[in-house]
C-alpha positions as CSV (number, residue, x, y, z in Angstrom):
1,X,0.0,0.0,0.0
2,X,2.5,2.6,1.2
3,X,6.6,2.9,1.9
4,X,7.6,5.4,5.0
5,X,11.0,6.1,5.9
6,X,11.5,4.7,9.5
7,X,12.0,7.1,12.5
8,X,13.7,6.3,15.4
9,X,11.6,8.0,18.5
10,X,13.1,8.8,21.6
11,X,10.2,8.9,23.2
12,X,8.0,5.6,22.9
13,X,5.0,6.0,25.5
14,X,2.0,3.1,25.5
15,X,-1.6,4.0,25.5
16,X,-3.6,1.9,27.5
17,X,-4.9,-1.5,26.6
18,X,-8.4,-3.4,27.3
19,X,-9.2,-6.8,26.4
20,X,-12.9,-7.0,25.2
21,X,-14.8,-10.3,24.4
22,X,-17.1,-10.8,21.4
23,X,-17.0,-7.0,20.4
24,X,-19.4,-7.3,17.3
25,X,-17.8,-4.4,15.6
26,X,-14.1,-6.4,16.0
27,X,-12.4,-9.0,13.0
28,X,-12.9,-11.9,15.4
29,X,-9.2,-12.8,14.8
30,X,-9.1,-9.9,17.2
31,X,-8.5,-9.3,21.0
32,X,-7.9,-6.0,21.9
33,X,-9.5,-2.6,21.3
34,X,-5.9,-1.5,20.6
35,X,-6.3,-3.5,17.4
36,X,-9.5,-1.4,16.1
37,X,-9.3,2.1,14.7
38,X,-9.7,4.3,17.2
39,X,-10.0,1.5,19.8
40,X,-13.3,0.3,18.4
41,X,-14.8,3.2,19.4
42,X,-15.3,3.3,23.3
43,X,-14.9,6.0,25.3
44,X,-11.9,5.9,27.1
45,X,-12.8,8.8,29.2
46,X,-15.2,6.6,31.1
47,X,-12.1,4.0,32.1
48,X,-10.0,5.7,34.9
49,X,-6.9,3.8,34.2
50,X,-7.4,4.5,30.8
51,X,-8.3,8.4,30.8
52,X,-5.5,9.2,33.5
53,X,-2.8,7.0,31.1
54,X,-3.8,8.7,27.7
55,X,-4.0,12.5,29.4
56,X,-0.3,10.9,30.9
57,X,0.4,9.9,27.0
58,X,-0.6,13.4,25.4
59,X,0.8,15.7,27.6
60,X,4.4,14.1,27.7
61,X,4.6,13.5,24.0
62,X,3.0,16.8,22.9
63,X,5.7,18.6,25.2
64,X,8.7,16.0,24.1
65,X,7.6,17.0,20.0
66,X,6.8,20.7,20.1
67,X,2.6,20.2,20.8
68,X,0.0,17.4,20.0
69,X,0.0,18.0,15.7
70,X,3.4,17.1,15.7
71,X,3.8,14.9,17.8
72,X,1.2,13.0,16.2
73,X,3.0,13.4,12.5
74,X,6.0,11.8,14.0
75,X,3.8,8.6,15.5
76,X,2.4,8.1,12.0
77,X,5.5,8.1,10.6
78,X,6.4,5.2,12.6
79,X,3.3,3.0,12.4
80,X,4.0,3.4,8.6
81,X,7.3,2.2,9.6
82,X,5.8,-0.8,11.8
83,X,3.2,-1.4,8.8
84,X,6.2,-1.7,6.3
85,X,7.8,-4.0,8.3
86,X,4.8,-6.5,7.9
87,X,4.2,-5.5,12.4
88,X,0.5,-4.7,11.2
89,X,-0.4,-5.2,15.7
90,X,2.5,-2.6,16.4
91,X,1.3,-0.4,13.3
92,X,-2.3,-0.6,14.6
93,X,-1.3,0.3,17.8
94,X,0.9,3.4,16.8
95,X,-1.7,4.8,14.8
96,X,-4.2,4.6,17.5
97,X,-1.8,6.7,19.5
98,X,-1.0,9.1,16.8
99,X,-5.1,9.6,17.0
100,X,-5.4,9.8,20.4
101,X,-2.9,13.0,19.5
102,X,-4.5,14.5,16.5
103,X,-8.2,12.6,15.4
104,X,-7.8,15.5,12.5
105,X,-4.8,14.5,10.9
106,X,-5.5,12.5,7.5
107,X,-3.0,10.3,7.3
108,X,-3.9,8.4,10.8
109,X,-7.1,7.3,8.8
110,X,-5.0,6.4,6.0
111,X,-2.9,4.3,8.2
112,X,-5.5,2.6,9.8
113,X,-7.1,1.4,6.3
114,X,-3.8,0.3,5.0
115,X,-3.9,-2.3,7.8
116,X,-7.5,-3.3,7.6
117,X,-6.6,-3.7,3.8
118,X,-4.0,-5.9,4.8
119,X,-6.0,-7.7,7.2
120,X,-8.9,-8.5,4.6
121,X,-11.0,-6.2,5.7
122,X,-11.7,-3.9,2.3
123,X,-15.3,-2.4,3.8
124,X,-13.4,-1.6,7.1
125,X,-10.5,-0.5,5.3
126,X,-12.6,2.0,2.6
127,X,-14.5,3.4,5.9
128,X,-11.0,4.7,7.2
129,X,-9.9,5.9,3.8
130,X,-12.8,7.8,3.3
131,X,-12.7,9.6,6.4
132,X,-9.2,10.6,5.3
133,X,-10.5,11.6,2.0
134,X,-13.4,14.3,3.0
135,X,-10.8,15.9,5.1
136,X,-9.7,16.6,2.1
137,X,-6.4,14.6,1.8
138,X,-5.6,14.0,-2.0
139,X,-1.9,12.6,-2.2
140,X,-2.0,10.9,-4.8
141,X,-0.3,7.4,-3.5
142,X,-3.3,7.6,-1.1
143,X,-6.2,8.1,-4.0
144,X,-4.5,4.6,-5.5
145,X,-5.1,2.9,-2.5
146,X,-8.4,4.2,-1.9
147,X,-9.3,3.4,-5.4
148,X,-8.3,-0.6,-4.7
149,X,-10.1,-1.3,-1.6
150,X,-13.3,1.2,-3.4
151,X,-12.9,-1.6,-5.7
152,X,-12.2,-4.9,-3.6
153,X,-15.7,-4.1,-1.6
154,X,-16.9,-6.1,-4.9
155,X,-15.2,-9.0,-3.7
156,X,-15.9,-9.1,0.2
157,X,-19.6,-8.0,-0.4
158,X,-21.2,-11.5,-2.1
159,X,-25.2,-9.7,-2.2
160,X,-24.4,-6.8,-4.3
161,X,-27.0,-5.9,-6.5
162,X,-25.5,-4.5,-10.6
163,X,-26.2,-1.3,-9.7
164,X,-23.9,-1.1,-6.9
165,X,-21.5,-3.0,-7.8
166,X,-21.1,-1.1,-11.0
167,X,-21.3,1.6,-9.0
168,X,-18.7,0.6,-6.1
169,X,-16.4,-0.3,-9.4
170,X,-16.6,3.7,-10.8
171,X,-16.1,5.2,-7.6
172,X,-12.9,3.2,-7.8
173,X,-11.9,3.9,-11.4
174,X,-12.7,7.9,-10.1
175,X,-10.5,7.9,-7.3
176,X,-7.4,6.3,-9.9
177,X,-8.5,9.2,-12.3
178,X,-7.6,12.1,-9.9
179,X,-4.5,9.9,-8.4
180,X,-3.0,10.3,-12.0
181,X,-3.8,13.7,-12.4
182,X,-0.7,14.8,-9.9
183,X,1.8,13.1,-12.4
184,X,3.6,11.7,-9.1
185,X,4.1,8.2,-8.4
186,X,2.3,6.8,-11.6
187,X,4.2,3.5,-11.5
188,X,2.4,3.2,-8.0
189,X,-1.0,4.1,-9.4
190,X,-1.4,2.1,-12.0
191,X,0.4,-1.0,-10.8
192,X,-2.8,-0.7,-8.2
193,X,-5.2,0.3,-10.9
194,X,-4.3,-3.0,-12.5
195,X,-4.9,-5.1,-9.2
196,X,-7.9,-3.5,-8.9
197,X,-9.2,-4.2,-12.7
198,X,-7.8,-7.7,-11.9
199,X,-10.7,-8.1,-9.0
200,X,-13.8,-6.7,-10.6
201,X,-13.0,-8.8,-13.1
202,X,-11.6,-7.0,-16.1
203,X,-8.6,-8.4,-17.1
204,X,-7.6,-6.8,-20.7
205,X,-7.5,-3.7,-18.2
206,X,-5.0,-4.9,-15.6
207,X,-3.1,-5.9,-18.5
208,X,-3.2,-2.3,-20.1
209,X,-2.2,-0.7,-16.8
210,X,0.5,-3.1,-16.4
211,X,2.1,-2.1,-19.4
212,X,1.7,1.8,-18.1
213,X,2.8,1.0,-15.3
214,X,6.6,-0.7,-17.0
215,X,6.7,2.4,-18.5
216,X,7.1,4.6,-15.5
217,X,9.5,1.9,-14.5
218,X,7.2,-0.4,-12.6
219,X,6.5,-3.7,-12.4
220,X,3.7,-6.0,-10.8
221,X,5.1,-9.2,-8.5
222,X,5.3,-12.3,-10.5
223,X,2.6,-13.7,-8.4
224,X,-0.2,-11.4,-9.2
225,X,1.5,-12.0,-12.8
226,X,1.0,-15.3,-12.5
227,X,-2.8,-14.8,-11.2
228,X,-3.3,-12.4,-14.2
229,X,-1.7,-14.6,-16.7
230,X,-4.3,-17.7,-15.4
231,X,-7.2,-15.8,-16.4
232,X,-5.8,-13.9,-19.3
233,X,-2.6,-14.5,-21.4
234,X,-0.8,-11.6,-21.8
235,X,-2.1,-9.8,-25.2
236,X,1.2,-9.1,-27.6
C-alpha cells in the first residue's frame, strides 16, 4: 500500500490496553480494542486507568515534539514504519496513539485502512480511507489505494445488487483518475489500478495498466502475474 521512511523515536510511551470479548464491531481474529481504529470506538474517558494514562500519553509526548500535531505526524511516521515491516499489531497500535494525539490529521485514517486492507478487511478499510478523504487529503499514492479497496468491496460483499456493484467499481476507477492527475508516483497508481481491474474482473484492463505502469519503470510481482496470466494471457 505505502513505503515510510522509518523514524527512530526517543520517546515511545504506551496508551492503555483493554481486552474485550465478542466486540461485534471487532475482525474476530481480534483481541484487543488496541487492534481497532480508534480503539473500536469506546470512550476511554469513562475507564480511569485509561483516561488518566492517555492524558499521561498526550501531555508528555505533545511537550517532548513541540505540541500534539506534531507529535502525532511523528507517531504516524512510525506505524507506517511498523506497517512496512509486515508488524500490522505494532502499526495498529501506533496509529491509534497518533489519533489519540490529533483525530484530524488524515493520514492516521489512512494508516488505519492500510492495515485493515492488509488484514482483509476492504469495507473496514474503505470506511477509514474515506474519512481521510473528506478531510480533504488527495496525495495521490493515497487516491490509488483508496481506489483498490473502493474496488475490492466487490469481492468481500457477495449480495451486491449490478447497480452497486457497478457503482462501487466507478467510484474506484474515479478515485485512480484524480490519483494520476498529480503526475507523481504513476508506476504506483497504475500497478494498483491493474490489481484492482484484476478483482472486478476486467482483465484486458490490468493488462493495459501493467504495461503503463513498466513504463514509468514499474513492475507487478510475479505472483499477481502469475494470477493475471491464469485468467488472461498476456495480449502481444
Amino acid at each position: 500500500m505505502k513505503t515510510r521512511h522509518l523514524l527512530l523515536l526517543s520517546c515511545l510511551l504506551l496508551a492503555g490496553c483493554v481486552v474485550v470479548q465478542n466486540d461485534p464491531r471487532a475482525d474476530p481474529r481480534l483481541k484487543s480494542v488496541d487492534q481497532l481504529p480508534m480503539y473500536g470506538g469506546m470512550d476511554r474517558s469513562l475507564v480511569p486507568e485509561l483516561k488518566k494514562g492517555d492524558e499521561a500519553f498526550i501531555e508528555s509526548t505533545a511537550s517532548a515534539f513541540g505540541g500534539r500535531e506534531r507529535a502525532a505526524k511523528r507517531w504516524v511516521d512510525q506505524a507506517f514504519a511498523f506497517y512496512n515491516h509486515n508488524d500490522l499489531d505494532m502499526a495498529m497500535r501506533r496509529f491509534n496513539q497518533a489519533w489519540l494525539l490529533d483525530p484530524k490529521n488524515p493520514e492516521v485514517y489512512w494508516g488505519f485502512g492500510a492495515v485493515l486492507h492488509d488484514r482483509g478487511l476492504a469495507f473496514g478499510a474503505y470506511d477509514m480511507e474515506i474519512r481521510a478523504y473528506k478531510l480533504g487529503f488527495r496525495d495521490p499514492g493515497f487516491l490509488a489505494d483508496l481506489g483498490r479497496v473502493a474496488a475490492l468491496r466487490t469481492v468481500e460483499a457477495k449480495d451486491l445488487s449490478p447497480e452497486q456493484r457497478a457503482a462501487f467499481i466507478a467510484e474506484s476507477e474515479s478515485y485512480y483518475e484524480d490519483a494520476i492527475k498529480s503526475g507523481e508516483k504513476l508506476g504506483y497508481i497504475y500497478d494498483s489500478w491493474a490489481t484492482a481491474k484484476y478483482w472486478v474482473g476486467d482483465y484486458s484492463g490490468a493488462w493495459a495498466k501493467i504495461k503503463i505502469a513498466r513504463s514509468h519503470g514499474a513492475g507487478a510481482k510475479d505472483q499477481f502475474l502469475s494470477m493475471l496470466a491464469q485468467k488472461m494471457p498476456e495480449p502481444k
